[in-house]
N, C-alpha and C positions, 0 to 999 in steps of 0.2 A: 287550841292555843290561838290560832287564827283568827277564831270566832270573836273569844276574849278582844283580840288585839281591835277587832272592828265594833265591837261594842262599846269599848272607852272611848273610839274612834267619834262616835256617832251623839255619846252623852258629851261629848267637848265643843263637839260642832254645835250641839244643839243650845248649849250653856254661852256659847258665844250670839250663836242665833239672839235667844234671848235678849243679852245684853246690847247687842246692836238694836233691838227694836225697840225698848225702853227707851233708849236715848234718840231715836228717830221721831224728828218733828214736823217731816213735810208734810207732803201730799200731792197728789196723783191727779189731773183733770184728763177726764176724757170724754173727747169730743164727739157726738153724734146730732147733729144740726137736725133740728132745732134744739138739741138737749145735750146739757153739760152736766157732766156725773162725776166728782171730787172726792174722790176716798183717799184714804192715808197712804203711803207710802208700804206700811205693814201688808195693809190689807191687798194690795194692788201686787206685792208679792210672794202672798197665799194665793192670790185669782191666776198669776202665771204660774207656780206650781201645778195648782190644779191641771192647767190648759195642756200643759207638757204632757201633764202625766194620761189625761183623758187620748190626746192623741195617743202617745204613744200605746196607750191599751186598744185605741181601737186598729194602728197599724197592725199589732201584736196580731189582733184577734182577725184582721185580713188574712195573714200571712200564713196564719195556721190553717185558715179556712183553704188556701191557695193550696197548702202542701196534703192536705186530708186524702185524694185522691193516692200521691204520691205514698202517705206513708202507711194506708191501706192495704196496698200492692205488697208493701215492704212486709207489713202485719201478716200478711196471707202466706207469703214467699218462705218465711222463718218458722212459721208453721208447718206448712209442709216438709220444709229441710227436717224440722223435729221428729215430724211423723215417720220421712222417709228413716233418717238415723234409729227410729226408734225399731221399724221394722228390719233395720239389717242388723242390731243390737241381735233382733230374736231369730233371726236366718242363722246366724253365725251361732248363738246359742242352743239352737236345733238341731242344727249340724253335730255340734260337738256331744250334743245327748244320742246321738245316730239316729235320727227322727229326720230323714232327710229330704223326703218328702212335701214335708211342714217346711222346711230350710229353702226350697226349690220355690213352694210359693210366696213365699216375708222376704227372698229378693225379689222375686220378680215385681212382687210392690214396692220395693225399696228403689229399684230401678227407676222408676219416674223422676225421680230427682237427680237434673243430670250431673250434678256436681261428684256424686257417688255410683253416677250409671256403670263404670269400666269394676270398679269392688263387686258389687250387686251379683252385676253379671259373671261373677269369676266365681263366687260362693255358689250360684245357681251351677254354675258348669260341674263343679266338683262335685254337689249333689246330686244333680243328673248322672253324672260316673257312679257315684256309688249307688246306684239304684240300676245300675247295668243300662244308663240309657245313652248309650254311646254320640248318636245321632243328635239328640236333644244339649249334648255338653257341647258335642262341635258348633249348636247354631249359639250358643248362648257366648262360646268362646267370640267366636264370629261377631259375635256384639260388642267383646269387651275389646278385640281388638277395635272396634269402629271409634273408640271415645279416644284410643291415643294416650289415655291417662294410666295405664297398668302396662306397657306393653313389657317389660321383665317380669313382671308376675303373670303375665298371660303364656310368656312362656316356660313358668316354672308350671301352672296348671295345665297347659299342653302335655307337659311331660309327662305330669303324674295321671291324666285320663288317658291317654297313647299307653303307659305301663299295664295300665288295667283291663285294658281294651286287649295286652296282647302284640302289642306292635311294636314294640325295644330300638327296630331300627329308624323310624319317624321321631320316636320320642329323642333318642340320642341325637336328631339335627338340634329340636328345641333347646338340648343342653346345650350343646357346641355352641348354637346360636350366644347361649350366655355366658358361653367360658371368653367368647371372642370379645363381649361387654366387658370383664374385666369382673363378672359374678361368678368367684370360684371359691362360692361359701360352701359349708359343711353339708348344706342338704343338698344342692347340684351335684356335689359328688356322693349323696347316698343314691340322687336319682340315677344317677348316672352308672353305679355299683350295679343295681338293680337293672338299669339296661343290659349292662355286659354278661351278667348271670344267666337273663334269660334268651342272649345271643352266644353265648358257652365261649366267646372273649377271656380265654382262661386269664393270659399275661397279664391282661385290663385289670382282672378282678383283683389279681395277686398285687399289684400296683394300689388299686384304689382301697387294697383293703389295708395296705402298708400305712397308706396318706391318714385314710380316717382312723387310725389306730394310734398314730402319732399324734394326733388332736385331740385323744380322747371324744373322738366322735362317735365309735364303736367299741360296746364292749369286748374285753381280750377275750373272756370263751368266746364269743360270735365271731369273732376275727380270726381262731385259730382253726375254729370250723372253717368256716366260709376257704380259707388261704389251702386250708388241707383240701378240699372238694376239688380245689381249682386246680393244684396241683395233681389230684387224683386224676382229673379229665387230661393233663395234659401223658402223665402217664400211658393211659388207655388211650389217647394218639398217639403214643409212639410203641403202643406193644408190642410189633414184629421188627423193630428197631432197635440191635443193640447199641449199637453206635450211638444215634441220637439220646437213647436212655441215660449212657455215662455219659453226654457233654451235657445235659440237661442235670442231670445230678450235681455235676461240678458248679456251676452255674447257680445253685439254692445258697443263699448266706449257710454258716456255720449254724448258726443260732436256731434256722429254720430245720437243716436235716434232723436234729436233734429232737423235734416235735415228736411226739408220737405216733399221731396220725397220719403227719406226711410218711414218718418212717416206715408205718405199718403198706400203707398204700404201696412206698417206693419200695418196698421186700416185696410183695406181691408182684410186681412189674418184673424187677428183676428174676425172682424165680419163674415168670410164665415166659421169659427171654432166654431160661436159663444159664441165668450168671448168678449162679446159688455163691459164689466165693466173696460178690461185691454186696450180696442181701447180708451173707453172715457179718462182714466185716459192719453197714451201716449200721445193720439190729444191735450188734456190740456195743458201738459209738452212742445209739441213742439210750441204752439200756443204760449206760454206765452214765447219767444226766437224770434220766424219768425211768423207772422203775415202773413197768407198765406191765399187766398179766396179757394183753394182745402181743405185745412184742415176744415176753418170753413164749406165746404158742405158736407163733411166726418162728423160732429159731429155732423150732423142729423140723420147719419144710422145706428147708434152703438146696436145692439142689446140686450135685456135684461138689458140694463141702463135704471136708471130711469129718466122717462120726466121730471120730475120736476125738477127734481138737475140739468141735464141739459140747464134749462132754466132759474134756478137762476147762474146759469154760464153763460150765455150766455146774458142774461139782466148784467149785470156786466161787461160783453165785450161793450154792448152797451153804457154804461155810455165812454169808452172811443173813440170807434168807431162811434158815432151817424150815419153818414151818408153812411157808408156800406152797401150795396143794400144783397152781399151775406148773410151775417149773420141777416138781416131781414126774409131775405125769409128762412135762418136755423131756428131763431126764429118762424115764422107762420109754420114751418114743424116740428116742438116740441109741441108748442099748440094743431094741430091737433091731433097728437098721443096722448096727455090727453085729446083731445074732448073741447077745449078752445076757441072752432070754432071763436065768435066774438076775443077774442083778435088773436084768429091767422088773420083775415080776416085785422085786423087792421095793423099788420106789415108787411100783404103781400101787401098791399095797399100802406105802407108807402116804401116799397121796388122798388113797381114801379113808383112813384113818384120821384125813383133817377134816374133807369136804368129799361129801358123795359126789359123783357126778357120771355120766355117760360117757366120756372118753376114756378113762382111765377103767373100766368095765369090758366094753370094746378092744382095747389093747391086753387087757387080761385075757379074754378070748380067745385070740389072736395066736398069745402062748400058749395057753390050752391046747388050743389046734397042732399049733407045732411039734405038742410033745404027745398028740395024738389020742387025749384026753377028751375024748368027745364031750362025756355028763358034764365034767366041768364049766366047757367052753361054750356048752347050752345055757347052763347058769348064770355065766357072764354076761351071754347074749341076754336074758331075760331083764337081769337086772341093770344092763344101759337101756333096756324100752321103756324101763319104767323109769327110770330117771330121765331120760329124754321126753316122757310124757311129764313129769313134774316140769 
């Protein structure tokens, strides 16, 4: 439209041009002694036109000449910016195919250009880690800190070549360094997870794996492992502690005891403590929430609980589970301990009649033996080997 507007612009001017020169009837004397030259008025200015326009093409054509050096420099400069860009394009792209090697060298030439020297050198360092070259990440880091330009992402690559390396307590300065920046995004605290893991930071882990769960930063299975692990170790610190055991128990959300695998963990603690009365009551609590076959084989070992209560609990599971092979064979492993041999013989029997297996063969035995049935109790022995071999 612009264009348009300057083209009418120029046919108006030019239609007036015109009409002023028709009607112009002077003329122009100009003087060079001895000689006087009289052209028209028109003609005299088309001769200043020209004059202008001649100058100003040859200022034009100085000036370009002037900057040629200048914009030489510029031409070259932007080339290499491209070149270099184009090499970190393939550094980062090598990387991500695990060609890291290839990645180590396309920064190292990406590096020259120091607009992107402090990036360069950070893609270099993480490839030098994953090629186990410890030494080689530390001088490359060493670079990227020197440009001033990456220093938060120098020390998120810290962290993560310090993890790899094996070194958890170096790497967790580099986090803290960045929690104290005010960088307390989702991957600082997975790096961070990962420090406390491999320094057995149980509370840490129980903590961070609470944060990134609630972020959906971390899948809930990996969350319920990782939380159960963490719990397991703090367990196995306090084994020949009962005391600590129940304040530490009291101490777990609701939500959590309830887990399976902490419960399984925390019945195992308490029975090697034994406080088989606080194992029966938890495996109860979580059992009646998650229905788990670990729990119900845990709540045959409970020590110093009573068989009996146990087995009116556990007939009571029955009425809803009939066909449960585990909790058959918990049931015939609670009998036994009150010496109930024929009803235990009867739910180990009914256990294998759902699912073979080598405990419930084993505990056949057992009776066998007891009622001093040698053949039999060979036979049972036989066939939990070969089921323990399957």
């Amino acid at each position: 439209m612009q264009r348009i507007i300057w083209l009418l612009f120029l046919m108006v001017l030019a239609g007036v041009l015109a009409v002023l020169a028709r009607s112009s009837s002077g003329n122009v004397a100009i003087l060079l002694p001895p000689y006087r030259i009289d052209v028209s008025v028109n003609v005299a200015v088309v001769l200043l036109a020209l004059t202008f326009a001649g100058l100003y093409f040859l200022l034009s054509l100085l000036s370009a000449a002037r900057r040629l050096p200048e914009r030489s420099r510029a031409y070259r400069a932007a080339k290499q910016q491209d070149q270099a860009m184009a090499f970190l394009a393939g550094a980062i792209k090598a990387f991500l195919e695990g060609r890291f090697a290839r990645a180590e060298q396309l920064a190292s030439r990406a590096g020259k250009e120091h607009r992107i020297e402090g990036v360069a050198a950070l893609v270099a360092a993480r490839a030098a880690s994953q090629l186990a070259e410890h030494e080689r990440a530390e001088k490359w880091l060493m670079q990227a800190r020197a440009t001033t330009q990456v220093d938060a992402a120098a020390d998120v690559v810290q962290a993560e070549v310090l993890l790899e390396a094996r070194a958890p307590a170096e790497a967790l300065e580099h986090i803290e360094r960045l929690h104290k920046r005010g960088a307390r995004h989702v991957h600082t605290l997975r790096l961070k997870l990962r420090a406390a893991s491999q320094l057995d930071q149980f509370e840490e882990i129980i903590k961070l794996t609470r944060r990134l769960e609630k972020h959906r930063a971390l899948h809930s299975a990996i969350a319920a492992k990782t939380r159960a692990d963490a719990y397991k170790g703090l367990f196995e610190r306090l084994a020949s502690d009962a005391y600590g055991l129940t304040g530490l128990w009291q101490q777990i959300p609701t939500i959590e005891k309830t887990d399976p695998l902490i419960a399984l963990y925390a019945a195992h603690a308490f029975n090697n403590a034994q406080l088989g009365v606080q194992s029966k009551m938890l495996l109860e609590a979580a059992l009646a929430q998650h229905w788990d076959a670990r729990l119900v084989q845990a709540y045959a070992q409970c020590p110093e609980a009573s068989a009996q209560g146990r087995i009116a609990q556990a007939e009571q599971w029955l009425e809803r589970h009939p066909q449960d092979p585990n909790l058959l064979t918990t049931l015939g492993t609670l009998c036994i301990k009150d010496q109930l041999w024929g009803k235990a013989q009867q739910y180990l029997e009914s256990s294998l009649a759902i699912q073979k297996g080598a405990q419930p063969y084993l505990l056949l035995a057992t009776i066998a033996e007891q009622a001093s049935d040698t053949q039999r109790a060979l036979e049972h022995y036989k066939a939990a080997a070969l089921w323990a071999v399957e």
